[in-house]
N, C-alpha and C positions, 0 to 999 in steps of 0.2 A: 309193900303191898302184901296183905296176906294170902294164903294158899287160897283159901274161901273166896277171897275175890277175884282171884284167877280163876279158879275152876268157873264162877257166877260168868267172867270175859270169855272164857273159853266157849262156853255152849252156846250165850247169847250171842255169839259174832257168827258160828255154825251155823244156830239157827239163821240167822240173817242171812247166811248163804246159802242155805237149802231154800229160803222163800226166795230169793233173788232166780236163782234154777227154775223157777215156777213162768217168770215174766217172761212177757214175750223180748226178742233182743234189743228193740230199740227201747224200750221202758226201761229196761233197766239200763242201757248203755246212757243215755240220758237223765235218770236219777243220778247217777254217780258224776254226767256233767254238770248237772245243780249244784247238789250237793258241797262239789270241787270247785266251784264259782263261789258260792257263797262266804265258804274258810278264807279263798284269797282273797276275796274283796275287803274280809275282817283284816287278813293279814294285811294288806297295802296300807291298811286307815293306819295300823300297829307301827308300821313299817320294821316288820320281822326281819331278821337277817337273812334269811332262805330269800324273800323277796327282792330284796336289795341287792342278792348275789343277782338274784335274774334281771334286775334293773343292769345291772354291769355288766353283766354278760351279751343280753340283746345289744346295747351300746357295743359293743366291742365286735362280736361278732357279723351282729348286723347291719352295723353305721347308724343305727336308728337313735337319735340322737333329742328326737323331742318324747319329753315325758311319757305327753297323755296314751302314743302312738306306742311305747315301749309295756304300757298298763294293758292295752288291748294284747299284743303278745301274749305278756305274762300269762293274761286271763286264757288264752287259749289253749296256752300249755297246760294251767293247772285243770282246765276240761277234757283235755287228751289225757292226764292222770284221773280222774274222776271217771274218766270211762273206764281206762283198763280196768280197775278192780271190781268195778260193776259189773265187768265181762265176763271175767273169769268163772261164775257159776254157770252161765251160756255162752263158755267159747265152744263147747264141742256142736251147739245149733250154729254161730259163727261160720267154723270151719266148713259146714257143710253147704250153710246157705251165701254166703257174704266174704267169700275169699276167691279171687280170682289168681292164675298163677301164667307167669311169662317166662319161657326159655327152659320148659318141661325138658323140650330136647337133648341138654347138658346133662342131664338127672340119665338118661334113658341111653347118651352114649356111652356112660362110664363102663369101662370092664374090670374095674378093679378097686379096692378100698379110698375112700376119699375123704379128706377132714373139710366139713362145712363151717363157714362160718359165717357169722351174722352180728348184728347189733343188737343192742334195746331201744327197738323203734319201730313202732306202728304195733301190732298183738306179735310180740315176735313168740311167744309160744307157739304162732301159726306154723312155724317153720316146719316142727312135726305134721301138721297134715299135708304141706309139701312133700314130706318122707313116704307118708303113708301113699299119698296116690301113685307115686312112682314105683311103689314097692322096694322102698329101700329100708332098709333095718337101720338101725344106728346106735351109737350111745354118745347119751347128751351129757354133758359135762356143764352142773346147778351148782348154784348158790343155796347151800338149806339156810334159810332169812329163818331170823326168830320170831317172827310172826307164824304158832301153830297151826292157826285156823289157814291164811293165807295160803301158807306151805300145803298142807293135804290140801286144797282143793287143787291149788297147781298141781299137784301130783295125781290128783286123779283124772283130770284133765290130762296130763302128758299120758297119763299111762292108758285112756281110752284112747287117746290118738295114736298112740304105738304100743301096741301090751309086750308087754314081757314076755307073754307064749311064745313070738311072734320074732323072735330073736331082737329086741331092745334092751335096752342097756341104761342105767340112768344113775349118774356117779357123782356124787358129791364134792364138791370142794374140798379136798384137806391136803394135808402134806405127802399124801399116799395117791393122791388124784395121778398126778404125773405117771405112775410107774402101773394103775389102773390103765390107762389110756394107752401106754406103750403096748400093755397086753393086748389089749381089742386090736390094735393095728398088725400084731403078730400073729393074732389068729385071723388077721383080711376082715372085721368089723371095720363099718364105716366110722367117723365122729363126728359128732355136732359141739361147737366151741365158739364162745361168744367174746369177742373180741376187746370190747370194750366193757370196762371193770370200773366197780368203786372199792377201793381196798383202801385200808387204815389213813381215812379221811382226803385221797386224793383220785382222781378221774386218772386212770391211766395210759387210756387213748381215746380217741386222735390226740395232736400233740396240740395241734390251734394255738399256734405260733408259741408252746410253750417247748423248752427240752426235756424229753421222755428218755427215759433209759430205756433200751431194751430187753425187758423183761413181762414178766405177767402172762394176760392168758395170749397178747398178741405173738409174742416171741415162742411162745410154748408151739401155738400152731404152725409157727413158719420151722423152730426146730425141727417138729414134727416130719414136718412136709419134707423138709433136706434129707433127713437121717433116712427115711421111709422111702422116698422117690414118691408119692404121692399127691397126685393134683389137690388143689385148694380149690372148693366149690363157695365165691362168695354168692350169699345170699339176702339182701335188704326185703326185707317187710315195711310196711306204707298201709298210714290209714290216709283212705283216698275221701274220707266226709262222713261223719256221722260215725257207726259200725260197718262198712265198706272196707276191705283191705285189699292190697295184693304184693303180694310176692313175686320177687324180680329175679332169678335163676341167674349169674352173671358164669360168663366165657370162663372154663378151668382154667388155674395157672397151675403149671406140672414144671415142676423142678430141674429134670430132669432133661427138659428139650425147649424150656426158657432161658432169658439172659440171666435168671434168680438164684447163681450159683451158692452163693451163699443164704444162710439164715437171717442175717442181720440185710442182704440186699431184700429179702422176699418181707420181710418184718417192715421195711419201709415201703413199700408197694403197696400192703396194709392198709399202713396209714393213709395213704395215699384213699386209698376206696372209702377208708371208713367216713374220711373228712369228706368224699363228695354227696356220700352218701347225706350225710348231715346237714351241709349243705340246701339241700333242697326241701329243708324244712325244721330247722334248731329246735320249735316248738313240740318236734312231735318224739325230741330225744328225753327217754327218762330220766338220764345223770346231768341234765342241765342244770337245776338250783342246786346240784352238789356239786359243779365245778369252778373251782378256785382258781383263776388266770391268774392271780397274783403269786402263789403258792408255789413256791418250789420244790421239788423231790431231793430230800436226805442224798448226801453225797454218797450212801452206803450201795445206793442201786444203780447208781454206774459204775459199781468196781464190779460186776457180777459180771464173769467172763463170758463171751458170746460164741 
């Protein structure tokens, strides 16, 4: 593809998000559920591979074992995607009008730096305006997706909901991420860390009856929490119907006056959360058509010392 047609993608996807920033929330959060109804319906006729993962996956996950009943799933999943990215040019109207939040309290007792973590579920970008209303500063540990357009509006979204002025932090994936995040925690900076990953083609947690190595961004935050003494603030985001969300604040686990003596014991507690989490609604997780039940992980990521 040539440069020319990129730049021509580039502006017209912009533009598209600057007028989407125009609509009111439900117009748009609702275009993007059209829109996302429509592809899968083509998709299911195709019967796409992405489809068929999610055929096998609902069956699996869910016991749902008759077709047409596994079709309706799908559909709702691929409209829970067709919202988010409709959102994203009015998540910061979202945030202020359409997110309710539970267990503030947790937020407001901490006295000291705290790694949160969360999912991809429901607007979990929200988890920032959780930050914001409690007055907690943080730095959020992103995926920068090659999707440009995408990318800057998330990020200016993240960065209205927590500015920079304002002591935020916002740190990209790479090989240096780790040794960024060790710093924020030595200067008492809070983290935001999202637990469940797609990395070099495989879902890396919950395990959902698969064996997981201990590693990734799960094991990073439970290191984290050991090395540091640091409570773990999880946090699930939920869309509750339509553009509705709320945010669930759950009970600290602190390392240091828990049974979680270890990293690899606090790494499966984790799990443990992320999978109830999921639980209570598969359709509304974003790595679902990308996880592979069948798939095993390279013997290379259980030799990684714990």
């Amino acid at each position: 593809m040539s440069k020319f047609v990129l730049f021509l993608r580039y502006w017209s996807e912009l533009f598209l998000a600057r007028v989407f920033s125009l609509l009111p929330i439900d117009v748009a959060s609702g275009i993007g559920a059209a829109i996302a109804r429509y592809e899968v319906t083509r998709a299911l006729k195709l019967q796409r591979k992405w489809v068929m993962r999610l055929h096998h996956n609902f069956e699996q996950l869910e016991g749902i074992k008759d077709s047409n009943s596994r079709v309706q799933r799908i559909l709702q999943h691929a409209e829970h995607l067709g919202r988010l990215y409709a959102e994203y040019p009015v998540l910061h109207k979202i945030a202020n009008k359409r997110l309710t939040v539970k267990g503030e309290e947790y937020l407001q007792g901490l006295s000291g730096p705290a790694i949160f973590v969360s999912a991809h579920t429901g607007q979990w970008e929200l988890i920032l305006e959780v930050m914001r209303r409690s007055q907690v500063s943080t730095a959020l540990l992103y995926d920068p997706i090659p999707n440009k357009v995408f990318l800057k509006v998330a990020m200016e979204v993240r960065k209205h909901l927590c500015p920079e002025a304002k002591g935020n932090k916002f740190i990209p994936a790479s090989a240096s991420a780790a040794r960024e995040l060790v710093g924020c925690l030595k200067a008492g900076e809070n983290l935001v860390i999202f637990i469940d990953e797609d990395k070099g083609g495989l879902v890396w947690s919950p395990a959902l009856g698969r064996k997981i190595p201990f590693a990734g961004n799960r094991m990073m935050a439970a290191r984290l929490a050991v090395k540091f003494q640091v409570p773990i603030v999880p946090i699930h985001l939920k869309r509750k119907g339509g553009a509705q969300f709320e945010a669930v604040v759950e009970q600290p686990i602190c390392p240091g006056n828990d049974e979680y003596e270890s990293a690899t014991e606090l790494a499966v507690r984790l799990n443990t959360i992320l999978g109830k989490w999921l639980e209570e609604d598969y359709a509304d997780w974003y790595w679902l058509a990308r996880l592979n039940l069948e798939r095993e992980f390279p013997d290379k990521y259980f030799k990684v010392k714990n």
